[in-house]
mmCIF file as Biopython writes it, N, C-alpha, C and O atoms, coordinates in Angstrom:
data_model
#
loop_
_atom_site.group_PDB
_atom_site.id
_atom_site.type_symbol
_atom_site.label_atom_id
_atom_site.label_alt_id
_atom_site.label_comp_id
_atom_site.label_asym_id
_atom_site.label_entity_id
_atom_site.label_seq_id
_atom_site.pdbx_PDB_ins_code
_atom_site.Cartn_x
_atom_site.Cartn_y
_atom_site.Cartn_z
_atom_site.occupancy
_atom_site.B_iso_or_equiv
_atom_site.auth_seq_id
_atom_site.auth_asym_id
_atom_site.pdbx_PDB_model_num
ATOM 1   N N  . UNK A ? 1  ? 22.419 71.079 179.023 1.0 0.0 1  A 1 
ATOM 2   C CA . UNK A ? 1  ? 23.743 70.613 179.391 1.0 0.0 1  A 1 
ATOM 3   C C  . UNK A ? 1  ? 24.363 71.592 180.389 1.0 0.0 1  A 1 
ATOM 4   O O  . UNK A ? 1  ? 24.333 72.817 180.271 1.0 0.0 1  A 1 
ATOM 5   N N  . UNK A ? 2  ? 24.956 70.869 181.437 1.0 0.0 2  A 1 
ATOM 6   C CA . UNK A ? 2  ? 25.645 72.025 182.521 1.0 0.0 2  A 1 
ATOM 7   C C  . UNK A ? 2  ? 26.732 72.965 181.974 1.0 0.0 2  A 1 
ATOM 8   O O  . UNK A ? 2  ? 27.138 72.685 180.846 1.0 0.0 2  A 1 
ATOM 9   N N  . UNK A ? 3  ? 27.210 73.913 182.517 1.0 0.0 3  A 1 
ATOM 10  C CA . UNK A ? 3  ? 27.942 74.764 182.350 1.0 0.0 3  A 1 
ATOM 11  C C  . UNK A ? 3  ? 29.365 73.571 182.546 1.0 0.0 3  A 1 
ATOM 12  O O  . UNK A ? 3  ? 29.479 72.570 183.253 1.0 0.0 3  A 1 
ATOM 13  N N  . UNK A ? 4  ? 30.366 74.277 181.502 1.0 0.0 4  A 1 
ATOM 14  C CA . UNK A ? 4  ? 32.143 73.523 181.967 1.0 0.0 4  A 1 
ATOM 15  C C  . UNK A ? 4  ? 32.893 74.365 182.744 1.0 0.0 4  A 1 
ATOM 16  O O  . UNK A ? 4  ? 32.810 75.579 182.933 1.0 0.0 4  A 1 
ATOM 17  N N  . UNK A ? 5  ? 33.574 73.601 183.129 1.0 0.0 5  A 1 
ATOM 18  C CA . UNK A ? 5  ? 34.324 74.133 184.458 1.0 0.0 5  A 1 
ATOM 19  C C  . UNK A ? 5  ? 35.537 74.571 183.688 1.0 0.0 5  A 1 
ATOM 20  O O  . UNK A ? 5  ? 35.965 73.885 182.760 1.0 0.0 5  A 1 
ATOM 21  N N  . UNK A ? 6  ? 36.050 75.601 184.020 1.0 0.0 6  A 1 
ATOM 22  C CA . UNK A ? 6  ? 37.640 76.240 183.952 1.0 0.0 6  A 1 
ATOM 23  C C  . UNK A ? 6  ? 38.620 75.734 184.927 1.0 0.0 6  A 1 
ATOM 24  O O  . UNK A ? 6  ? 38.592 75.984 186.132 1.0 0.0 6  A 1 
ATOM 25  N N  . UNK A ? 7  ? 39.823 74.724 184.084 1.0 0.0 7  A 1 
ATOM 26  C CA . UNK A ? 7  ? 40.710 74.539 185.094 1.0 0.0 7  A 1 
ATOM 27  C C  . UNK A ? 7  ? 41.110 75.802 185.516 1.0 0.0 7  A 1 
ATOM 28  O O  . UNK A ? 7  ? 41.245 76.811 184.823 1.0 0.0 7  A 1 
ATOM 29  N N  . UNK A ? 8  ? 41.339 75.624 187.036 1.0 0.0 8  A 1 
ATOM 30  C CA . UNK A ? 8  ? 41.571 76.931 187.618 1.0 0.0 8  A 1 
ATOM 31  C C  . UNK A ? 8  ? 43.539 77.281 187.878 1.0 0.0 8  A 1 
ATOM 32  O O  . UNK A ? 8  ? 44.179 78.317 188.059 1.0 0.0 8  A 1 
ATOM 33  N N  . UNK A ? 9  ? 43.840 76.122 187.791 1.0 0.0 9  A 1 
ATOM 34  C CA . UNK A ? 9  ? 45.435 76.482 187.453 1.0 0.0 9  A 1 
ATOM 35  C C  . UNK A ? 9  ? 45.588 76.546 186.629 1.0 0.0 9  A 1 
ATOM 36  O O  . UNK A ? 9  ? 46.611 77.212 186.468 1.0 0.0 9  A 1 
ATOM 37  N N  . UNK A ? 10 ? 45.052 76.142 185.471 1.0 0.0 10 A 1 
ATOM 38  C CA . UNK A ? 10 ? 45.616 77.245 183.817 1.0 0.0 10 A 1 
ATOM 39  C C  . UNK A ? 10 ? 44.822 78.395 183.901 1.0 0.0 10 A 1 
ATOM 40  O O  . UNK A ? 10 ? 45.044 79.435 183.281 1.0 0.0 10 A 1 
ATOM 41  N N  . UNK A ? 11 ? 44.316 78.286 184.323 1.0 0.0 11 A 1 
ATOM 42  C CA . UNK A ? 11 ? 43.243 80.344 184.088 1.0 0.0 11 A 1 
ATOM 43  C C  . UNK A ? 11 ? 44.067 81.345 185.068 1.0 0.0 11 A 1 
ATOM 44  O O  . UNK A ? 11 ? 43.861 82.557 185.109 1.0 0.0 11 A 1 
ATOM 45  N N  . UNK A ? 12 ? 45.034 80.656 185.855 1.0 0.0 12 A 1 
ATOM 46  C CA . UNK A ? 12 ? 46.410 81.721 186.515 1.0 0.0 12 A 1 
ATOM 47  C C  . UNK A ? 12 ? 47.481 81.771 185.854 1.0 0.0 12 A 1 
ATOM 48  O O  . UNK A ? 12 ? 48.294 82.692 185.941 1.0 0.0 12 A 1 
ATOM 49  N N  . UNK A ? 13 ? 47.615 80.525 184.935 1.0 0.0 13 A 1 
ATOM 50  C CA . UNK A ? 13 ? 48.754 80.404 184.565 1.0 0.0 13 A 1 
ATOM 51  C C  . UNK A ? 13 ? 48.542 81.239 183.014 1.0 0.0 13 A 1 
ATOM 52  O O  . UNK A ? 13 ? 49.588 81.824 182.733 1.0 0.0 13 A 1 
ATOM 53  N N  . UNK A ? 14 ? 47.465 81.432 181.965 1.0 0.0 14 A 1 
ATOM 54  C CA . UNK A ? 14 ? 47.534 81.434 180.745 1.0 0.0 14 A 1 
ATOM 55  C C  . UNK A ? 14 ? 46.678 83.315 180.596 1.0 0.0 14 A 1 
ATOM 56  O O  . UNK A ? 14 ? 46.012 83.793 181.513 1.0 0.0 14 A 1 
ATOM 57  N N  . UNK A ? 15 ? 46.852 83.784 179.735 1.0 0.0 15 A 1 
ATOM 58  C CA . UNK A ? 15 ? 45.873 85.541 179.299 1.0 0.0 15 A 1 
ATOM 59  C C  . UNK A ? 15 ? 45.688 84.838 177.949 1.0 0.0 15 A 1 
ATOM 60  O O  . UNK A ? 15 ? 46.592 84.167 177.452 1.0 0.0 15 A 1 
ATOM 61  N N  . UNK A ? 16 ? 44.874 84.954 177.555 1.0 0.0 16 A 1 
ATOM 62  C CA . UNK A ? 16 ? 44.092 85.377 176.294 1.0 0.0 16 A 1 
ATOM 63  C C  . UNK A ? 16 ? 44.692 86.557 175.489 1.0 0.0 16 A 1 
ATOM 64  O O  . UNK A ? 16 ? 45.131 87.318 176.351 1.0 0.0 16 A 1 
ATOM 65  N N  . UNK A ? 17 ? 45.011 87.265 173.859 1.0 0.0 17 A 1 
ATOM 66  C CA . UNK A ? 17 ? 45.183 87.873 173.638 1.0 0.0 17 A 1 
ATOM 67  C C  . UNK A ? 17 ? 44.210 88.399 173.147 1.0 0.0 17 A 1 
ATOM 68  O O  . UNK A ? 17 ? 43.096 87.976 173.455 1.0 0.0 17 A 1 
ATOM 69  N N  . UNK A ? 18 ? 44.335 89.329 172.364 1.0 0.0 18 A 1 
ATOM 70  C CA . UNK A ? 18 ? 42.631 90.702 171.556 1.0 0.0 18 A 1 
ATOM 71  C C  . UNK A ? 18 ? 42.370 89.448 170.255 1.0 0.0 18 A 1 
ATOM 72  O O  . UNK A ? 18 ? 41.193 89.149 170.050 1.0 0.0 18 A 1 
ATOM 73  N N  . UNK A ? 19 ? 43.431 88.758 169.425 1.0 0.0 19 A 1 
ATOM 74  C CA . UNK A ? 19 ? 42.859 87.740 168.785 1.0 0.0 19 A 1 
ATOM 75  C C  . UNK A ? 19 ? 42.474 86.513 168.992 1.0 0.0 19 A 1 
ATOM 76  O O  . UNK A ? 19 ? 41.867 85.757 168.233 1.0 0.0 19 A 1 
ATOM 77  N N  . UNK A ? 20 ? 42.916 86.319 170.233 1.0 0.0 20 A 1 
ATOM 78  C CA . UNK A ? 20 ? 42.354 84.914 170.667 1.0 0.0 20 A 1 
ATOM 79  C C  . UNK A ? 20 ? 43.412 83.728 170.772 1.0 0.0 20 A 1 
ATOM 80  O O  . UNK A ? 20 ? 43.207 82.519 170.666 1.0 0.0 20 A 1 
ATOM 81  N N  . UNK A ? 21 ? 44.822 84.542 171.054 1.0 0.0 21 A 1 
ATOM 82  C CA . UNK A ? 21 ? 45.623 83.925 170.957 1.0 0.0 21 A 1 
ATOM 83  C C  . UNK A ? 21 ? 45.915 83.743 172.361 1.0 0.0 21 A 1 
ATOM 84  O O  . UNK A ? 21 ? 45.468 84.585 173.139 1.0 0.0 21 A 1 
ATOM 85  N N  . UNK A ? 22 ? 46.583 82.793 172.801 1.0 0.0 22 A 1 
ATOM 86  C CA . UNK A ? 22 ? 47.267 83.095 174.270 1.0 0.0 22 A 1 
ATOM 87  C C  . UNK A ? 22 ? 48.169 82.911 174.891 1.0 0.0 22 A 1 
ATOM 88  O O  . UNK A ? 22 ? 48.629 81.773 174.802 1.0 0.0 22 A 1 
ATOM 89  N N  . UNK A ? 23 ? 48.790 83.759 175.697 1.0 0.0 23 A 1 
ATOM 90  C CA . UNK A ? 23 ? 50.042 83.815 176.097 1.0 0.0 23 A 1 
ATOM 91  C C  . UNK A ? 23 ? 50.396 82.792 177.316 1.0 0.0 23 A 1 
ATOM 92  O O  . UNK A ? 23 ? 49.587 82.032 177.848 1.0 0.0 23 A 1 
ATOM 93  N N  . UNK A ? 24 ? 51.711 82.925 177.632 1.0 0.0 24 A 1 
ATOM 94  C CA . UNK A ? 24 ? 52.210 81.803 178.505 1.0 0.0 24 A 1 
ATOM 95  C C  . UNK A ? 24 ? 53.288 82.383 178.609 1.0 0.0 24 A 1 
ATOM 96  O O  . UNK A ? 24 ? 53.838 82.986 177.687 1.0 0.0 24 A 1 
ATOM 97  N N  . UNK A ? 25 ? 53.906 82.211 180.273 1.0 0.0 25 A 1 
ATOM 98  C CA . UNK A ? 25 ? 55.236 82.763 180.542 1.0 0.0 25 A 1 
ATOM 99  C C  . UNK A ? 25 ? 56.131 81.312 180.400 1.0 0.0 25 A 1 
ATOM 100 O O  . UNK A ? 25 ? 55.880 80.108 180.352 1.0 0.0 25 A 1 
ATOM 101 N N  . UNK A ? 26 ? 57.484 82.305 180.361 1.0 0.0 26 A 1 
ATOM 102 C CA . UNK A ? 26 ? 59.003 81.183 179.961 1.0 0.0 26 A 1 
ATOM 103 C C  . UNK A ? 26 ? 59.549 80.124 181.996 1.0 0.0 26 A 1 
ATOM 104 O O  . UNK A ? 26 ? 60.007 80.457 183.089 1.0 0.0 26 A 1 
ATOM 105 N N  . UNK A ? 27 ? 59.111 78.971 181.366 1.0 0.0 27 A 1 
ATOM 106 C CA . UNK A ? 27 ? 59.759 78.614 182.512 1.0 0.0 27 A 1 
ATOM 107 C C  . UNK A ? 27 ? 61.579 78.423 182.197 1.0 0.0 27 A 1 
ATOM 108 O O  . UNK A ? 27 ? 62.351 78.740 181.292 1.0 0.0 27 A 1 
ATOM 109 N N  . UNK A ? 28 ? 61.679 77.675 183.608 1.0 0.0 28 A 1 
ATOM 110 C CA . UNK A ? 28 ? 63.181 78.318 184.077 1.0 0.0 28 A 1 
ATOM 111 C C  . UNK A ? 28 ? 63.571 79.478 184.373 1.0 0.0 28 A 1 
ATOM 112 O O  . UNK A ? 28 ? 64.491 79.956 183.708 1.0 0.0 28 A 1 
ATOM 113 N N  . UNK A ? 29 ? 63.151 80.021 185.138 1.0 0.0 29 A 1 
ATOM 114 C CA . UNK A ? 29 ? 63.012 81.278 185.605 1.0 0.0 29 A 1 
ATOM 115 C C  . UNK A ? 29 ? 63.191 81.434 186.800 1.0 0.0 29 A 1 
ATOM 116 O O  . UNK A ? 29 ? 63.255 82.609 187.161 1.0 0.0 29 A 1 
ATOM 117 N N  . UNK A ? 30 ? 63.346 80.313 187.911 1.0 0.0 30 A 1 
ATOM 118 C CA . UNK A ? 30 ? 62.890 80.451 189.139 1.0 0.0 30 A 1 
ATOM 119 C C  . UNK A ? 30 ? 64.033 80.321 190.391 1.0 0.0 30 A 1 
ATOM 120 O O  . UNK A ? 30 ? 63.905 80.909 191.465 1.0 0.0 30 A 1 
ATOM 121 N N  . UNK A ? 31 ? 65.057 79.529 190.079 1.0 0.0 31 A 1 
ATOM 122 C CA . UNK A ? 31 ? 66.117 79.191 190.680 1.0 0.0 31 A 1 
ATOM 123 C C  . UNK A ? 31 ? 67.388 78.908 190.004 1.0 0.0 31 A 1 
ATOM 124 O O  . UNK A ? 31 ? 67.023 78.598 188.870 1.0 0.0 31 A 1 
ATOM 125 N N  . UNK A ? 32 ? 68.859 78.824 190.043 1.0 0.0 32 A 1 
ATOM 126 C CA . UNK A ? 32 ? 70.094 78.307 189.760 1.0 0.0 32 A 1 
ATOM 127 C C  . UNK A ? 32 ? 70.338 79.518 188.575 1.0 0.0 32 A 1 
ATOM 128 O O  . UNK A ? 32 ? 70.667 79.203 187.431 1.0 0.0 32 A 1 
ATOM 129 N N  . UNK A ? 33 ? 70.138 80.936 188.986 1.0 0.0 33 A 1 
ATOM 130 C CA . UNK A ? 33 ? 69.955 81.426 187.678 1.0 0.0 33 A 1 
ATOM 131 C C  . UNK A ? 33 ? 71.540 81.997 187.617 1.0 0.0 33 A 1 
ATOM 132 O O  . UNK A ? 33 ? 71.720 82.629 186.576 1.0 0.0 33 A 1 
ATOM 133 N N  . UNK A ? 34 ? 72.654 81.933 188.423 1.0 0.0 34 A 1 
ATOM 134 C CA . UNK A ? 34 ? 73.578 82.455 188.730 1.0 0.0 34 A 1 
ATOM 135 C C  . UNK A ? 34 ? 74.297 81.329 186.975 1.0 0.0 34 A 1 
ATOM 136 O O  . UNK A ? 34 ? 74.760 81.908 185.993 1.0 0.0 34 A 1 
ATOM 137 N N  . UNK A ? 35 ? 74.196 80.049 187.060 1.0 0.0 35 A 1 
ATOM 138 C CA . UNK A ? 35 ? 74.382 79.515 185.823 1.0 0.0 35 A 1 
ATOM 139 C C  . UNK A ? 35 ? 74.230 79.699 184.506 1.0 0.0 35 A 1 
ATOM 140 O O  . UNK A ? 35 ? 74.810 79.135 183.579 1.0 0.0 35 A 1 
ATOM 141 N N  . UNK A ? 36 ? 73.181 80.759 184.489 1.0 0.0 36 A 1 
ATOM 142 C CA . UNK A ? 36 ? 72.297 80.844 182.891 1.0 0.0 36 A 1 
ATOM 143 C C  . UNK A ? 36 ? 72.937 82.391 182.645 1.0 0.0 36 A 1 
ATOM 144 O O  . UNK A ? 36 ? 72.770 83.259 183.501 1.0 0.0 36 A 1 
ATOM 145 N N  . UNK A ? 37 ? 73.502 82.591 181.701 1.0 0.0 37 A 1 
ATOM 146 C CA . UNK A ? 37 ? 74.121 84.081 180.902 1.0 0.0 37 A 1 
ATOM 147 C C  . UNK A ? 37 ? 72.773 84.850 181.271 1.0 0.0 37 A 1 
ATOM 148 O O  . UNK A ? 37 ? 71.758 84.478 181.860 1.0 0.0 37 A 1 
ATOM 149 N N  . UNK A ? 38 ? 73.216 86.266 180.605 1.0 0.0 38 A 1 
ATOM 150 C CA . UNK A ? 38 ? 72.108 87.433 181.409 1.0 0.0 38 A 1 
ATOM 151 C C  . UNK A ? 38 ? 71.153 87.530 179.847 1.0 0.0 38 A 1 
ATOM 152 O O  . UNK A ? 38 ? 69.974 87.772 179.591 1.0 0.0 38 A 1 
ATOM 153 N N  . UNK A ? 39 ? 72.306 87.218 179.073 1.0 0.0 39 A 1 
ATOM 154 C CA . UNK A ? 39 ? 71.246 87.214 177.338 1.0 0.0 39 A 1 
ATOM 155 C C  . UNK A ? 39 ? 69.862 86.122 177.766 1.0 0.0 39 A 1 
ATOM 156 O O  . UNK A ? 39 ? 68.734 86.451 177.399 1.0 0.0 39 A 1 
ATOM 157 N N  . UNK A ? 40 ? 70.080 84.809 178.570 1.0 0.0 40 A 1 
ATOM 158 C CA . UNK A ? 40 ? 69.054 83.601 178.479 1.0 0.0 40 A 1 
ATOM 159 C C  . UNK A ? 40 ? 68.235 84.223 179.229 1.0 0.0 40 A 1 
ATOM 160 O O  . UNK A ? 40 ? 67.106 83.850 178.912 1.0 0.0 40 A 1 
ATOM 161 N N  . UNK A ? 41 ? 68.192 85.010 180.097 1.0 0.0 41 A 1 
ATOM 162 C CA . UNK A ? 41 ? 67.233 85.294 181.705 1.0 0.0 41 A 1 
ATOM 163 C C  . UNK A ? 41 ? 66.310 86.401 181.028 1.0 0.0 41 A 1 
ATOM 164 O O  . UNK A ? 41 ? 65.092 86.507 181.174 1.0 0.0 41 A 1 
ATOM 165 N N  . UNK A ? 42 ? 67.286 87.339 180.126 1.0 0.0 42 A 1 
ATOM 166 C CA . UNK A ? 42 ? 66.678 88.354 179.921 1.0 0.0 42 A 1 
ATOM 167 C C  . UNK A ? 42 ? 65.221 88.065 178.574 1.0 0.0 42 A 1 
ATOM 168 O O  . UNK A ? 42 ? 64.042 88.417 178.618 1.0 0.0 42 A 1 
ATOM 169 N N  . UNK A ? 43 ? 65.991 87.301 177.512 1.0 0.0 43 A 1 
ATOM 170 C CA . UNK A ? 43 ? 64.907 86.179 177.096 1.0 0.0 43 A 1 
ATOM 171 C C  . UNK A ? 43 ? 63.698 85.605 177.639 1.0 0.0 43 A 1 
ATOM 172 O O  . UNK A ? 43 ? 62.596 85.634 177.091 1.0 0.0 43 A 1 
ATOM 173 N N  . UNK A ? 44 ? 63.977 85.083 178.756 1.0 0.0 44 A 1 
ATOM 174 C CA . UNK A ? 44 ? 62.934 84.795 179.228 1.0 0.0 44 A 1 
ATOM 175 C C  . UNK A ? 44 ? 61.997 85.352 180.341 1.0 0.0 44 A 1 
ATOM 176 O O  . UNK A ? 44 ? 61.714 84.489 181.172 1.0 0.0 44 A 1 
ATOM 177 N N  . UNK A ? 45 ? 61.480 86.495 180.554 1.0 0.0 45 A 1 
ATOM 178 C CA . UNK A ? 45 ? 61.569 87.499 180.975 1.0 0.0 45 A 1 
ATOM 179 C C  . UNK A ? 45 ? 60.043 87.566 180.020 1.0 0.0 45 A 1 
ATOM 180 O O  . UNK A ? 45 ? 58.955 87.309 180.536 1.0 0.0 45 A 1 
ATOM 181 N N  . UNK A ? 46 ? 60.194 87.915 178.714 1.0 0.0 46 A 1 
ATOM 182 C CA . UNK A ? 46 ? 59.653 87.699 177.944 1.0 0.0 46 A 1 
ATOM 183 C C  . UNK A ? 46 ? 57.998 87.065 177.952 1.0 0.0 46 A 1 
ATOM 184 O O  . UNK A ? 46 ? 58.016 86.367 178.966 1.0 0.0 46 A 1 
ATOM 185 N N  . UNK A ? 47 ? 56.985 86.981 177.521 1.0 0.0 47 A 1 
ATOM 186 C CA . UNK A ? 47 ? 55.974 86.177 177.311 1.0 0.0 47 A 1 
ATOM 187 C C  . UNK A ? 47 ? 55.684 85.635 175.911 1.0 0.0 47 A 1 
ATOM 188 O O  . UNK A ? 47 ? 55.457 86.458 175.024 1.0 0.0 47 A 1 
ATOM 189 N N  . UNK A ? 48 ? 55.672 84.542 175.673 1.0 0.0 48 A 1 
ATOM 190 C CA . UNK A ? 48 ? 55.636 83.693 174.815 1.0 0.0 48 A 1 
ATOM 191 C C  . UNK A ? 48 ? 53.938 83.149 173.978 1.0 0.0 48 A 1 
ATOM 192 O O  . UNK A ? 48 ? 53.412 82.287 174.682 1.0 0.0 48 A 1 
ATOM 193 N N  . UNK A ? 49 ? 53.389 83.368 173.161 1.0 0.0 49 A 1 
ATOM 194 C CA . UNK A ? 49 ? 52.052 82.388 172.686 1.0 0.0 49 A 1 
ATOM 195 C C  . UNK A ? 49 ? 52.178 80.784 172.715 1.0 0.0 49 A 1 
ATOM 196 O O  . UNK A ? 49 ? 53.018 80.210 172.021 1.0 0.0 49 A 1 
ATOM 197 N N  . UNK A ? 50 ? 51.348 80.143 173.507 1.0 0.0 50 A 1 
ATOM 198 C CA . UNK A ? 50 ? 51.034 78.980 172.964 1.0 0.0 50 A 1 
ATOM 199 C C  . UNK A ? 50 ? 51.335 78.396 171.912 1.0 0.0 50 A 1 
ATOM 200 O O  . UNK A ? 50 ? 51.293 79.133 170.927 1.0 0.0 50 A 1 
ATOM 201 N N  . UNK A ? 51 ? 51.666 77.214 171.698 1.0 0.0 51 A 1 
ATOM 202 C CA . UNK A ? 51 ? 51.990 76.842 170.744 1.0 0.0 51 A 1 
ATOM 203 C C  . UNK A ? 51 ? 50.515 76.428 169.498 1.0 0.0 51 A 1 
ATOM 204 O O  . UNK A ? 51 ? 49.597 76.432 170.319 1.0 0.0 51 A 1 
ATOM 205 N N  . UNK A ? 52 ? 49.993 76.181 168.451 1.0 0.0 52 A 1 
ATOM 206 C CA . UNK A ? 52 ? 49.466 75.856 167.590 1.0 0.0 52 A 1 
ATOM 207 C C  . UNK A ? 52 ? 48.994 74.448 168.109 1.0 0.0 52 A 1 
ATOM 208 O O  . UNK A ? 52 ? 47.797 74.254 168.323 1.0 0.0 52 A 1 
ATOM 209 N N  . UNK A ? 53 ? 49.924 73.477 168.310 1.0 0.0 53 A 1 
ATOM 210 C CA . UNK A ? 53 ? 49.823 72.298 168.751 1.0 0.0 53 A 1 
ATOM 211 C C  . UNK A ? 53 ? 49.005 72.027 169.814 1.0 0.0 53 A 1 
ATOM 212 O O  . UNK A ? 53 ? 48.184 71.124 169.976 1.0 0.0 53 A 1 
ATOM 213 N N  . UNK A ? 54 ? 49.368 73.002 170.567 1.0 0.0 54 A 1 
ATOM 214 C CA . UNK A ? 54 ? 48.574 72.577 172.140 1.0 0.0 54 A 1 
ATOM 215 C C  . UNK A ? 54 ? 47.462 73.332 172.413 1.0 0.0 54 A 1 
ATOM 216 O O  . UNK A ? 54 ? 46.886 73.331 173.501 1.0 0.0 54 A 1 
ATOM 217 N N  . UNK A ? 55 ? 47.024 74.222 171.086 1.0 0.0 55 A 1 
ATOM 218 C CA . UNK A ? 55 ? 45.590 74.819 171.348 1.0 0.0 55 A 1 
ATOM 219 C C  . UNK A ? 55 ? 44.329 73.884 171.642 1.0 0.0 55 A 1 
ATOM 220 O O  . UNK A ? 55 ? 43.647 74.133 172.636 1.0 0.0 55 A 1 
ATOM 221 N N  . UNK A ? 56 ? 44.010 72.848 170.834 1.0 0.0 56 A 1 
ATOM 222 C CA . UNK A ? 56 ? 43.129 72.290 171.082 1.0 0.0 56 A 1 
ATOM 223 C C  . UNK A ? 56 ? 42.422 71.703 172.940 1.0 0.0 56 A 1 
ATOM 224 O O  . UNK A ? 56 ? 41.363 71.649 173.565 1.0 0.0 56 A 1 
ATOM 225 N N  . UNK A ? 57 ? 44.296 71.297 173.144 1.0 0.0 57 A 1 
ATOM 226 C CA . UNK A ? 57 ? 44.153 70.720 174.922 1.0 0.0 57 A 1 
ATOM 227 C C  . UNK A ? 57 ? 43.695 72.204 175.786 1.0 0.0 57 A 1 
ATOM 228 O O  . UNK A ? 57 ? 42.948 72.094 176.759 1.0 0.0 57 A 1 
ATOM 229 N N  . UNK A ? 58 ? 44.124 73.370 175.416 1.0 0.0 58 A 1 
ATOM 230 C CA . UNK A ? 58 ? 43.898 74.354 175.989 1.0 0.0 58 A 1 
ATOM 231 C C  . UNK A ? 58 ? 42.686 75.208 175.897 1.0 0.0 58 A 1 
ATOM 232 O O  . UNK A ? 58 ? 42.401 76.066 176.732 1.0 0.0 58 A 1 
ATOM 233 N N  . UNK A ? 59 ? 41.848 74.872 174.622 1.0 0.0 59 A 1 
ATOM 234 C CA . UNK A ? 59 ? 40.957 75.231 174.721 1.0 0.0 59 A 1 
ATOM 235 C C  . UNK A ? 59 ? 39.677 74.231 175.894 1.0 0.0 59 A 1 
ATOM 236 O O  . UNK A ? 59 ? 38.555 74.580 176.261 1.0 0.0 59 A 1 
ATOM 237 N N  . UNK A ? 60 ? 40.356 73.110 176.162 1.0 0.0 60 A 1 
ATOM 238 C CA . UNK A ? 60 ? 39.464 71.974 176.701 1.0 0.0 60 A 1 
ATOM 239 C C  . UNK A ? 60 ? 39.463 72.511 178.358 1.0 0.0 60 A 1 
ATOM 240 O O  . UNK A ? 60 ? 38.468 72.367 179.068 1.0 0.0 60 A 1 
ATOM 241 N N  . UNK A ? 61 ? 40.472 73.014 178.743 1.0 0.0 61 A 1 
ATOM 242 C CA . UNK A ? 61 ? 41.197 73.611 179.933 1.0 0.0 61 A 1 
ATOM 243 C C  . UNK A ? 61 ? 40.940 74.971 180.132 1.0 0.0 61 A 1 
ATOM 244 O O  . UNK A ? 61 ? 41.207 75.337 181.277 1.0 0.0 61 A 1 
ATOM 245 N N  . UNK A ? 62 ? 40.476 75.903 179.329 1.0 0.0 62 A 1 
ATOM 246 C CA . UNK A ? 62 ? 40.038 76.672 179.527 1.0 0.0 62 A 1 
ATOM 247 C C  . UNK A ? 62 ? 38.614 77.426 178.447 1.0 0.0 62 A 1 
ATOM 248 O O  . UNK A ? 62 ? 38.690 78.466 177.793 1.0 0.0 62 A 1 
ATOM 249 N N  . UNK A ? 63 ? 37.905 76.878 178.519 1.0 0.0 63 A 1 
ATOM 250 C CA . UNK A ? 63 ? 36.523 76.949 177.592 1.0 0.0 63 A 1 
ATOM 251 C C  . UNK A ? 63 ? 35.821 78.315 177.060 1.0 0.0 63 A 1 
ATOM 252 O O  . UNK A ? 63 ? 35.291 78.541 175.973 1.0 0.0 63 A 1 
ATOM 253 N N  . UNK A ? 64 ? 36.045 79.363 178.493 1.0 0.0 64 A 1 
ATOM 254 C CA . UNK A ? 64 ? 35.496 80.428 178.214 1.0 0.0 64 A 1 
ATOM 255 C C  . UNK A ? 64 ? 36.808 81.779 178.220 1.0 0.0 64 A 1 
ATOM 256 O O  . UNK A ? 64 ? 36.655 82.948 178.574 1.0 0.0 64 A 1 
ATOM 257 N N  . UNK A ? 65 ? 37.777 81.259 177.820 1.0 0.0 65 A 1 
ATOM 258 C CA . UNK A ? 65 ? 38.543 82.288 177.758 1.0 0.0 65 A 1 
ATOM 259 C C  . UNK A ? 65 ? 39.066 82.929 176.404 1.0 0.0 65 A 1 
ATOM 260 O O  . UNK A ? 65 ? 39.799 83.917 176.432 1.0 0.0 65 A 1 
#
């Protein structure tokens, strides 16, 4: 069976952690931030794990990570 391909925009977008967990940055981050308090920005700032839910799609999206 051939080798699977790594989507290559989640393998920029996602890290792996030492357990196999993986991280994901906070969107809304990018523009209109003059609106959002400095507590929300600074929040998100932050890196976040994947959710439980969406491991399965993410493991499909990224195979060898």
């Amino acid at each position: 069976m051939p080798k699977m391909k790594t989507h290559r925009g989640a393998a920029k977008r996602f890290k792996a952690t030492g357990t196999g967990k993986i991280k994901r940055n906070n969107s809304f981050r990018r523009h209109i931030l003059t609106s959002k308090p400095t507590k929300r920005k600074r929040q998100l700032r932050k890196a976040e794990l994947v959710d439980q839910t969406n491991m399965k799609s993410m493991q499909r999206l990224l195979p060898y990570l």
